[in-house]
C-alpha positions in Angstrom: -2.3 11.8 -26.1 -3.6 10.3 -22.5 -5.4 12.4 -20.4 -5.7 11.2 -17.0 -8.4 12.2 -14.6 -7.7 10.8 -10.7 -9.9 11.3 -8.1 -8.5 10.7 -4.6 -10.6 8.5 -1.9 -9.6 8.2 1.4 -10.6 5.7 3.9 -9.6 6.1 7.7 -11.9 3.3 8.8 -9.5 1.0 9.6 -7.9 3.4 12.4 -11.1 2.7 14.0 -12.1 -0.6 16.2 -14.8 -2.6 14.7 -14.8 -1.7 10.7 -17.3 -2.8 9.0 -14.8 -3.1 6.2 -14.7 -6.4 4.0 -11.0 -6.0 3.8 -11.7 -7.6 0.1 -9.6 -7.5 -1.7 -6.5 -7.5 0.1 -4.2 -4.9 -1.1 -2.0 -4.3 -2.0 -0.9 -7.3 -3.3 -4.4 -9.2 -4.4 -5.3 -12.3 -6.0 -6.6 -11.3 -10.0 -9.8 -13.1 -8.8 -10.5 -10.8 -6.3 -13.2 -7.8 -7.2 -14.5 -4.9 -5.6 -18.1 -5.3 -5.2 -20.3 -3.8 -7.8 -17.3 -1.9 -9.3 -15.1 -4.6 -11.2 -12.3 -7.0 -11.2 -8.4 -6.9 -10.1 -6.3 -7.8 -12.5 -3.3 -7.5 -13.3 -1.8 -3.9 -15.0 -0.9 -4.8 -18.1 2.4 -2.8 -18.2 3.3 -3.4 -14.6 3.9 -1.0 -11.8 7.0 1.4 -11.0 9.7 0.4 -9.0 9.4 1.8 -5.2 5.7 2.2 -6.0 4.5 -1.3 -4.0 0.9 -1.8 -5.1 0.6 -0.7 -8.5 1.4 -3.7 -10.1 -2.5 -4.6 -9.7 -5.4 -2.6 -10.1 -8.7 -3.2 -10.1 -10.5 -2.9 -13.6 -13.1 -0.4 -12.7 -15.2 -0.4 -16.0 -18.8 -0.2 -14.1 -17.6 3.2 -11.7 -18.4 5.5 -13.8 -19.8 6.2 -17.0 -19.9 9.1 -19.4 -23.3 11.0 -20.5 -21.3 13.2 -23.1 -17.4 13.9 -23.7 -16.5 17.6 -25.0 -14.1 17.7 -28.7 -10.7 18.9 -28.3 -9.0 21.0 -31.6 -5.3 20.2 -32.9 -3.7 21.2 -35.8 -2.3 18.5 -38.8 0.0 19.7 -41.2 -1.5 23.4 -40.8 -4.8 22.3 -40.3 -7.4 22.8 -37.3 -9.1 19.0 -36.4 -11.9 18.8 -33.9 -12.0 15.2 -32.7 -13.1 13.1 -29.9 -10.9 11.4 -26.7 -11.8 7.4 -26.3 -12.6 6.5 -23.0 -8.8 4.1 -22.3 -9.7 2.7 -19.1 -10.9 3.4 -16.0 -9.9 1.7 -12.7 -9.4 1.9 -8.7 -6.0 1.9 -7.0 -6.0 1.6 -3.1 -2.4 1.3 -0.9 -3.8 -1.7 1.6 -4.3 1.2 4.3 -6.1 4.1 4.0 -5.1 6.1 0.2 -7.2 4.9 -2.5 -8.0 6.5 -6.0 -10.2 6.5 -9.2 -8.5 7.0 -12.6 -10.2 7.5 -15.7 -8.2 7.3 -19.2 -8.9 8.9 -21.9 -6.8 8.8 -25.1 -6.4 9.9 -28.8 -4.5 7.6 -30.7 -3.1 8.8 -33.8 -0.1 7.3 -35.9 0.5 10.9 -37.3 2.0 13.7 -35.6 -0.1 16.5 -34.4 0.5 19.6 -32.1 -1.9 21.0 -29.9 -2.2 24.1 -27.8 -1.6 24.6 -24.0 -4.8 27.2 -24.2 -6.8 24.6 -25.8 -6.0 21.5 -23.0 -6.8 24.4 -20.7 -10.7 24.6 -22.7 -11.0 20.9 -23.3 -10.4 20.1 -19.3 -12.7 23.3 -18.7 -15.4 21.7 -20.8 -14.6 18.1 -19.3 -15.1 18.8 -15.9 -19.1 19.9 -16.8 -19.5 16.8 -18.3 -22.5 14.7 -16.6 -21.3 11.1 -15.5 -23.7 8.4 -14.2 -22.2 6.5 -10.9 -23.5 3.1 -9.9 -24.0 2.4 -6.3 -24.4 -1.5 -5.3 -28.2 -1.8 -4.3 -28.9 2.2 -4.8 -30.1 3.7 -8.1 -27.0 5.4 -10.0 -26.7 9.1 -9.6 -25.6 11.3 -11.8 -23.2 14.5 -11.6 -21.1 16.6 -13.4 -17.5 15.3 -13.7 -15.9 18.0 -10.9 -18.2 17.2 -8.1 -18.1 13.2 -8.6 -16.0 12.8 -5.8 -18.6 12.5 -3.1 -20.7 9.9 -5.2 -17.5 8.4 -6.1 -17.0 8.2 -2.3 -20.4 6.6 -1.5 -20.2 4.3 -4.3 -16.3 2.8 -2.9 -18.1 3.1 0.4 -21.1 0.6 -0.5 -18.4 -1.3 -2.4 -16.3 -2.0 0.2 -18.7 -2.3 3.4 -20.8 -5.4 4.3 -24.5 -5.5 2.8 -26.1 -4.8 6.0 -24.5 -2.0 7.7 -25.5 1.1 9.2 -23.4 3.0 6.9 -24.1 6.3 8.9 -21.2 5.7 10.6 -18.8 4.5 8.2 -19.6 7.9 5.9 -17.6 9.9 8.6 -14.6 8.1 7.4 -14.7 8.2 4.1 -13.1 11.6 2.7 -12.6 12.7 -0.8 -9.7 14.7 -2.4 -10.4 17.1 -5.4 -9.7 15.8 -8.7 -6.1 16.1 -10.6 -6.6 15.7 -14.4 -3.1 14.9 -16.0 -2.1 15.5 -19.8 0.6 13.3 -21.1 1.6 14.3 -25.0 3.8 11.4 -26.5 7.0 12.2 -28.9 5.3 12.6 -31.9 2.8 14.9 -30.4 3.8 18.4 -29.4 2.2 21.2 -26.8 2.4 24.3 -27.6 2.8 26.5 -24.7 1.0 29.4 -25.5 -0.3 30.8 -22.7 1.5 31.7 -19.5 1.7 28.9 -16.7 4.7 27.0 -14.5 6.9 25.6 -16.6 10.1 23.2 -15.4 12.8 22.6 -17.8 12.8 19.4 -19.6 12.7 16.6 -16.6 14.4 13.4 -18.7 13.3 15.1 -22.4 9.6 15.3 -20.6 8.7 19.1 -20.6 6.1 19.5 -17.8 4.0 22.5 -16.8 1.1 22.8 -14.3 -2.1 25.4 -14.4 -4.9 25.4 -12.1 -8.4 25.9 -12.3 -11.2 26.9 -9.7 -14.9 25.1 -10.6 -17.6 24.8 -8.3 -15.6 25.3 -5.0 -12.7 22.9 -6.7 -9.3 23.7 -7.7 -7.8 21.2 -10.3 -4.6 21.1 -10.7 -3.8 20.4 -14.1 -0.1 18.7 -14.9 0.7 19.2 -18.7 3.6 16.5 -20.1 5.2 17.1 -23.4 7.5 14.3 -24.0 10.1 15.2 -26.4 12.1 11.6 -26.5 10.4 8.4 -28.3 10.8 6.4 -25.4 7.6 7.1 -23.9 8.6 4.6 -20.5 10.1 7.9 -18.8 6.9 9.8 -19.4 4.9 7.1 -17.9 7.2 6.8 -14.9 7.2 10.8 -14.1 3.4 10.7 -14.9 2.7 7.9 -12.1 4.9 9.3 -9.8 3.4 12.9 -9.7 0.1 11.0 -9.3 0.9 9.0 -6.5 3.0 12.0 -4.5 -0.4 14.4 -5.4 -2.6 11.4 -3.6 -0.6 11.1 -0.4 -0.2 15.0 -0.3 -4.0 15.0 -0.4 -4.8 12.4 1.9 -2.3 13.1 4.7 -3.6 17.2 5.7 -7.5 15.5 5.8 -5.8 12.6 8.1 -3.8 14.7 10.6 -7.3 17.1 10.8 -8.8 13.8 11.9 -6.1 13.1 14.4 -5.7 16.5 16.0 -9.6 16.9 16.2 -10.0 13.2 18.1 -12.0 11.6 15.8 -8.9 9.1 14.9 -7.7 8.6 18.5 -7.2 4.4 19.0 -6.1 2.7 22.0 -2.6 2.7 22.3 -1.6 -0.6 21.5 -4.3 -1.4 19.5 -4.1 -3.1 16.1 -5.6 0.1 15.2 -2.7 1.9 16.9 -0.3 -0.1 15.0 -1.8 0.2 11.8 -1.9 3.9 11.9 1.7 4.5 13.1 2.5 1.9 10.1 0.9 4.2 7.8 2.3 7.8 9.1 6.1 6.0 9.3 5.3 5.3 5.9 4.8 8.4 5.0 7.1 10.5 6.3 10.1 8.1 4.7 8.4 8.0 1.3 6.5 10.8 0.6 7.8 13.9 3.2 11.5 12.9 3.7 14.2 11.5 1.3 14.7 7.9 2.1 17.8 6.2 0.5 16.4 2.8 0.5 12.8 4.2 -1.7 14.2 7.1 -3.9 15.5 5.8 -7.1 16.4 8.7 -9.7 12.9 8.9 -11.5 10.9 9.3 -7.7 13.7 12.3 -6.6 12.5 13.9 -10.0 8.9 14.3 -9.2 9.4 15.1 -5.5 11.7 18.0 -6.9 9.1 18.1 -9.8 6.3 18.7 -7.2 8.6 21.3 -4.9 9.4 23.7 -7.6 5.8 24.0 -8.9 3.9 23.9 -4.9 7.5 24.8 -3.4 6.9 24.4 0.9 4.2 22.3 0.1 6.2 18.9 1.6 8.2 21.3 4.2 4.6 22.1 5.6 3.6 18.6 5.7 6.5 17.8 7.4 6.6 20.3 9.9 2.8 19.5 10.7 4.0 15.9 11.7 6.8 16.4 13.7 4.6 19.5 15.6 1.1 18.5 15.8 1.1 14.5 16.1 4.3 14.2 17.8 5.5 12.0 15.3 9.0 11.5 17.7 6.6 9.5 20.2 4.0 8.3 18.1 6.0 7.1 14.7 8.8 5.3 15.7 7.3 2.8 18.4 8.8 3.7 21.4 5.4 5.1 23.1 5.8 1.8 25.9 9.4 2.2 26.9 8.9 6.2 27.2 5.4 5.6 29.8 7.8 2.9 31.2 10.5 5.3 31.7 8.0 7.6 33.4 6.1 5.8 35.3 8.4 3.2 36.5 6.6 0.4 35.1 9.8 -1.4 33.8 11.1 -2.9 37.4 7.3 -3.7 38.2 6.9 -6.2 34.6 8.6 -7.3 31.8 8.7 -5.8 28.5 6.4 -6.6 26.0 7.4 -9.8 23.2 7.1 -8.6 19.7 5.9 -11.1 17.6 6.4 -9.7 13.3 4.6 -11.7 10.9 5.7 -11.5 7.4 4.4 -13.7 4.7 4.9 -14.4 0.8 2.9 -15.7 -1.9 4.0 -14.9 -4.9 2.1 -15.5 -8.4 4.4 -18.3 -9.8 3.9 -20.6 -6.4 0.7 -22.9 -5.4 -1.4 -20.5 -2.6 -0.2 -20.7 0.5 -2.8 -20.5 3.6 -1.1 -16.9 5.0 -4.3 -15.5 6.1 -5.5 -18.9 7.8 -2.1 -19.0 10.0 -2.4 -15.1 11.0 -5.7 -15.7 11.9 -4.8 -18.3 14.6 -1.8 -16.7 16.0 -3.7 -13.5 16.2 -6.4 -15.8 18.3 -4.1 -17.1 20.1 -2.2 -14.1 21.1 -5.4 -12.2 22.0 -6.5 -15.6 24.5 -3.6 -16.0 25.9 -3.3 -15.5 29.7 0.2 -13.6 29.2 -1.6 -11.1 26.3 -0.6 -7.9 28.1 2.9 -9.3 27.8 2.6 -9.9 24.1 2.2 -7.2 21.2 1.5 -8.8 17.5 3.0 -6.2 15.0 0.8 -5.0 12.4 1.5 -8.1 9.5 3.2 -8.0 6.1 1.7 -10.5 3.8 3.5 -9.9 0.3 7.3 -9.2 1.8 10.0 -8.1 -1.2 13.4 -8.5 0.4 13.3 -4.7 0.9 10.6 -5.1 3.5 11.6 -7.9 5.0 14.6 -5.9 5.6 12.9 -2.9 6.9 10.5 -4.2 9.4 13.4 -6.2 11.2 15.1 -2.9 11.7 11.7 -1.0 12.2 9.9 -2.7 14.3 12.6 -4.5 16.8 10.7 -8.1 17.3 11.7 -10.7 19.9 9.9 -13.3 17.8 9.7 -13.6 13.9 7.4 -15.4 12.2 7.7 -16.1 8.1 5.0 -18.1 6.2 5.3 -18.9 3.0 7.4 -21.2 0.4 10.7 -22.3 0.7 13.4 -25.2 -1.2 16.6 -26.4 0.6 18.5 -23.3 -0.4 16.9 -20.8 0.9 12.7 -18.9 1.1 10.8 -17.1 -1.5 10.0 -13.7 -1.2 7.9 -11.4 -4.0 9.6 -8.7 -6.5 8.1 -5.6 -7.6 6.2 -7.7 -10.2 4.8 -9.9 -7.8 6.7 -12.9 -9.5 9.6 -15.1 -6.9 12.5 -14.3 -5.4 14.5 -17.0 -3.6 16.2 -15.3 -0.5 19.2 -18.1 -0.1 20.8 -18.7 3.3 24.0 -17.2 3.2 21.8 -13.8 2.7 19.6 -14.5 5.7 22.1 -15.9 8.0 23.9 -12.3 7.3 20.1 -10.3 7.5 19.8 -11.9 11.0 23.2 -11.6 11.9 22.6 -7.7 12.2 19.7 -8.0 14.7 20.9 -10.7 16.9 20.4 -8.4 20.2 16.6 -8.0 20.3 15.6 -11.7 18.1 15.0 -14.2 20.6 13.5 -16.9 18.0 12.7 -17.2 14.2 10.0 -19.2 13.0 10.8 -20.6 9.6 7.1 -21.8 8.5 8.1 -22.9 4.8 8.8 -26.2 3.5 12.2 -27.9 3.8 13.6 -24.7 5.2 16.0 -26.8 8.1 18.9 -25.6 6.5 18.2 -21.9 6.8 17.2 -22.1 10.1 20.6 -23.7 11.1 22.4 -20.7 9.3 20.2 -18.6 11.0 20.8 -20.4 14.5 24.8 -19.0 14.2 23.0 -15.7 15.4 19.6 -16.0 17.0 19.3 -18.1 20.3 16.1 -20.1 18.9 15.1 -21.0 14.9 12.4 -23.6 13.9 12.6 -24.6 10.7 10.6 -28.1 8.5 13.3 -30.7 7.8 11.0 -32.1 4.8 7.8 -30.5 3.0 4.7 -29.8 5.5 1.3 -29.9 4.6 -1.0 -26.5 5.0 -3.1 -28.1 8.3 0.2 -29.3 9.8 2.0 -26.0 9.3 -1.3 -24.1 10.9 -2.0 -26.6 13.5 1.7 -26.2 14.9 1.7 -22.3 14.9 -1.7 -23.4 17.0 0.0 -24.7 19.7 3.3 -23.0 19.9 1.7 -19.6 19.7 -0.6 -20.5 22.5 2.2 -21.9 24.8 4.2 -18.2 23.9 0.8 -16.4 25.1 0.6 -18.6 28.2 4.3 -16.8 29.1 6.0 -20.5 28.0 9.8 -20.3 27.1 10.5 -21.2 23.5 11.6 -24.5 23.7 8.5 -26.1 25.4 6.1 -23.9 23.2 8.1 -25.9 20.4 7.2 -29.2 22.3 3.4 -28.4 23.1 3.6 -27.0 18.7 4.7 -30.5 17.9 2.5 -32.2 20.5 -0.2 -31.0 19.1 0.4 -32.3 16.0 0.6 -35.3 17.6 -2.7 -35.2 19.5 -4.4 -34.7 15.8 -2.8 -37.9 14.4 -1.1 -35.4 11.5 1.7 -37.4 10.1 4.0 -34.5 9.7 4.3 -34.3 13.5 8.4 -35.1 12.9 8.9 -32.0 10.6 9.5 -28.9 12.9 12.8 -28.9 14.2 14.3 -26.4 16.9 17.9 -25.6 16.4 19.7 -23.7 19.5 22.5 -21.6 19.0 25.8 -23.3 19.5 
C-alpha cells in the first residue's frame, strides 16, 4: 500500500518583471546535478514519467523538506486477524512544471509480500490521525519550524520560497506570490491488497480493474480530499498511471482559480508584450488544451480516464474553470496571441508600421548527447533583440529549451514566427529532439522538410544551429524563402558568436541575407576558424 500526501505550491513570480527567482533548476527538463537549495537533489525518477505528462521524468529528491516527529499505526486484517503496524516514510520529493505549478509529495508505504485487506473506515482514521501529526520544516538560513501535517502548507511555501530566491532578497515582496493549495492525500491499494468499502462515499466503477473512490475531510479550515485506489489487476503500471494523473489534474485545478483571482484583482497585470506577458499567456494556453478542454494531440486513453475520473466525482468542476477563462480573462484575446493585430485593427496602426518579426527559439539537449550551450545562445539573442534599434519591430517568443517533436510541432502552429531559431545537435540526416524519457530522437529531413512545408506562409527564415545540418536546411529551403544551416561540425563559441551578429543585424531592421553576412563576418573579425560553416540556402 502507498499513501501519497501532495501539497500544491504555486509560484506566480515569474508573471512579474524583476523576479528575484534563481530560475535553478531549470524545469522542467533539468540537469540531475541540479538541486534546489537547502531542499535536495534532481534526479532522475526511477520509474520514469507518464506520457503527455512533460516534466515528470525528473524530480527533485526532497529528503531534507520535511521530516516526521511521529507517524500514527493503521489496522488491517491477515488471514482473520486485526494487525496494527506502521507506514515507512518511501520518499519524499518536489515536482515543479517550469512555470508557475509546483508540488510536495510525501510517500509513505507498507510493503508486505502477503495479502491483507483493510477497511475504507480505517484509511478514513489513519489519514484523520495523519494530518495531526507534527512535522519539522527546514528553511535555508531560518531555524526549522514545526507544524502539524494539515497546516504545513504555508511553511512548506516559505521553505520553496527561501529555496528558490537569491540569499539576499527582500523577500516581503516575493511572499505575495507564493500561494499554497490544500493538501490531497492519495491511497493506492495494490492487487494483492484489498479495500474494503465499508462506509458510504463516491465510488466509480472499476476504471482499467482500478476501483477508485473519493471522501473528504474538513481539519483546521482544510478540506482534504482523499482518493482511495483498489487495484484489482497484478499489473500495478495502470494504478500508477491513473494515480499520477488524478494528482497532476487536482494540482492545475488548484493552482488555476488562485491564478485567475490574481489576474482579475491586478496584482498579475504585465505589460503587454512583455516576456512576462508571454510567459503567462504560454501557461493559461497550456491549460486550457490540457487540463480544461480535450486536446487530441495530449489525451491518450489513461489521461481521458482521470479527467472523466475527476468529472464524475467534482462533476462542473472543469466546466466552471472553463467558463471563468473564456468570461473573466478574455482568454479569446489574451490566449491565442492575437492581442497586436486586434489594437492594430483598431487603431489603425497597421498602415502607420510594420508588423512585428517573431523570432521562436526551440532547443534540445537530450541526456545521451555532450551539453550543448542553449542557455548561453538565448542569452545573447535575447540581448541582442532587446538592444537593437528596430526592438519595437521584433517580439522574441517565450523559448522551448527541451523540444519533443510534439512541441516542436505545436509552437510552429501556435505561435506563427517569421524567424525560427533551433539549437541543439544534429548528424547529416537530420536534428535531435528529446522523448518523454528525456533520451534522443533524430527528427530526419524528409520529416522536417514536410513540418515546414505546412507553415511556409508566415516562416521567412529558419536557423539550423546544429552541426552538419546543411542538408536539412536545403530540404527545408523547398518551402521557406531563407534556411542557414553548418556544412561541417561548429564549435560552441562559433555557433554563439554567429547568432551574435546575425541577431543583431535582424534587430537593426537588416534583411536576412546581410544579417547572414555580418553572422559570418563576425566570425571572421574573431579569427574563429569555423567562419566557412554557416551556409544560407535561398529557395529555388
Amino acid at each position: 500500500m502507498l499513501i501519497i500526501y501532495q501539497v500544491p505550491i504555486f509560484d506566480f513570480r515569474r508573471f512579474k518583471p524583476d523576479p528575484h527567482f534563481l530560475k535553478v533548476p531549470l524545469w522542467p527538463a533539468p540537469g540531475e546535478r541540479e538541486f534546489v537549495r537547502g531542499v535536495g537533489s534532481v534526479v532522475f525518477r526511477r520509474r520514469g514519467g507518464l506520457n503527455n505528462w512533460i516534466g515528470e521524468s525528473r524530480i527533485c529528491k526532497a529528503q531534507k523538506s520535511i521530516r516526521f516527529l511521529e507517524t500514527p499505526e493503521i489496522s488491517i486484517s491477515r488471514n482473520n486477524r486485526i494487525i496494527h503496524t506502521h507506514l515507512r516514510p518511501a520518499f519524499r520529493r518536489f515536482y515543479f512544471d517550469g512555470i508557475a505549478a509546483g508540488k510536495y509529495e510525501i510517500g509513505l508505504a507498507l510493503n508486505s509480500p502477503q495479502g491483507f485487506q483493510v477497511r475504507l473506515s480505517e484509511i478514513e482514521k489513519f489519514v484523520d490521525r495523519l494530518l495531526t501529526c507534527k512535522v519539522e520544516i527546514p528553511i535555508v538560513n531560518h531555524p526549522p519550524e514545526t507544524a502539524f501535517l494539515v497546516s504545513a502548507g504555508k511553511k512548506l511555501a516559505r521553505q520553496y520560497l527561501h529555496a528558490t530566491s537569491r540569499l539576499k532578497t527582500p523577500y516581503q515582496d516575493d511572499e505575495q506570490a507564493i500561494k499554497y493549495g490544500s493538501p490531497t492525500v492519495y491511497v493506492d491499494a495494490l492487487g494483492h491488497e484489498q479495500v474494503e468499502f465499508d462506509r458510504p462515499c463516491e465510488v466509480l466503477p472499476p476504471q482499467d480493474e482500478v476501483k477508485l473512490g473519493q471522501l473528504l475531510l474538513q481539519r483546521q479550515n482544510h478540506t482534504v480530499r482523499i482518493w482511495v485506489a483498489d487495484n484489482q489487476s497484478p499489473e500495478e503500471q495502470r494504478s500508477r498511471n491513473l494515480r499520477i494523473s488524478v494528482l497532476r489534474l487536482d494540482l492545475a485545478l488548484q493552482c488555476l482559480p488562485k491564478l485567475f483571482k490574481e489576474i482579475v484583482t491586478g496584482n498579475i497585470n504585465p505589460e503587454r508584450g512583455s516576456d512576462e506577458s508571454e510567459l503567462l499567456q504560454r501557461f493559461l494556453l497550456i491549460s486550457d488544451r490540457r487540463i480544461l478542454g480535450f486536446s487530441r494531440e495530449f489525451d491518450d486513453q489513461i489521461i481521458k480516464k482521470a479527467k472523466e475520473v475527476y468529472d464524475q466525482i467534482n462533476p462542473g468542476e472543469r466546466i466552471v474553470l472553463r467558463e471563468k477563462l473564456d468570461q473573466d480573462i478574455d482568454i479569446r484575446k489574451t490566449i491565442f496571441r492575437k492581442m497586436e493585430d486586434y489594437a492594430d485593427t483598431i487603431t489603425r496602426e497597421k498602415e502607420e508600421k510594420p508588423a512585428a518579426r517573431r523570432i521562436l527559439f526551440i532547443g534540445a539537449n537530450p541526456l545521451n548527447t555532450t551539453r550543448a550551450q542553449i542557455t548561453q545562445e538565448l542569452s545573447v539573442i535575447r540581448e541582442k533583440v532587446q538592444a537593437g534599434k528596430d526592438r519595437d519591430h521584433i517580439r522574441l517568443l517565450f523559448p522551448e529549451l527541451a523540444a519533443t517533436p510534439e512541441r516542436f510541432q505545436n509552437l510552429l502552429r501556435d505561435e506563427d514566427p517569421n524567424i525560427v531559431h533551433f539549437s541543439g545537435h544534429g548528424q547529416e540526416d537530420g536534428i535531435y529532439l528529446e522523448g518523454e524519457n528525456g533520451e534522443g530522437i533524430l527528427v530526419r529531413e524528409e520529416a522536417l522538410s514536410e513540418l515546414f512545408s505546412l507553415f511556409s506562409e508566415s516562416i521567412e527564415c529558419v536557423v539550423l544551429n546544429a552541426c552538419l545540418s546543411e542538408p536539412q536546411a536545403r530540404a527545408i529551403a523547398r518551402h521557406i524563402p531563407y534556411v542557414i544551416g553548418m556544412n561541417k561540425k561548429i564549435t560552441p563559441d562559433a555557433a554563439i558568436k554567429f547568432s551574435t551578429g546575425f541577431y543583431g543585424a535582424i534587430a537593426a531592421g537588416e534583411p536576412v541575407p546581410r544579417a547572414f553576412e555580418l553572422g559570418k563576418n563576425l566570425l571572421n573579425l574573431n579569427d574563429l576558424p569555423d567562419r566557412a560553416v554557416p551556409q544560407l540556402i535561398a529557395a529555388g
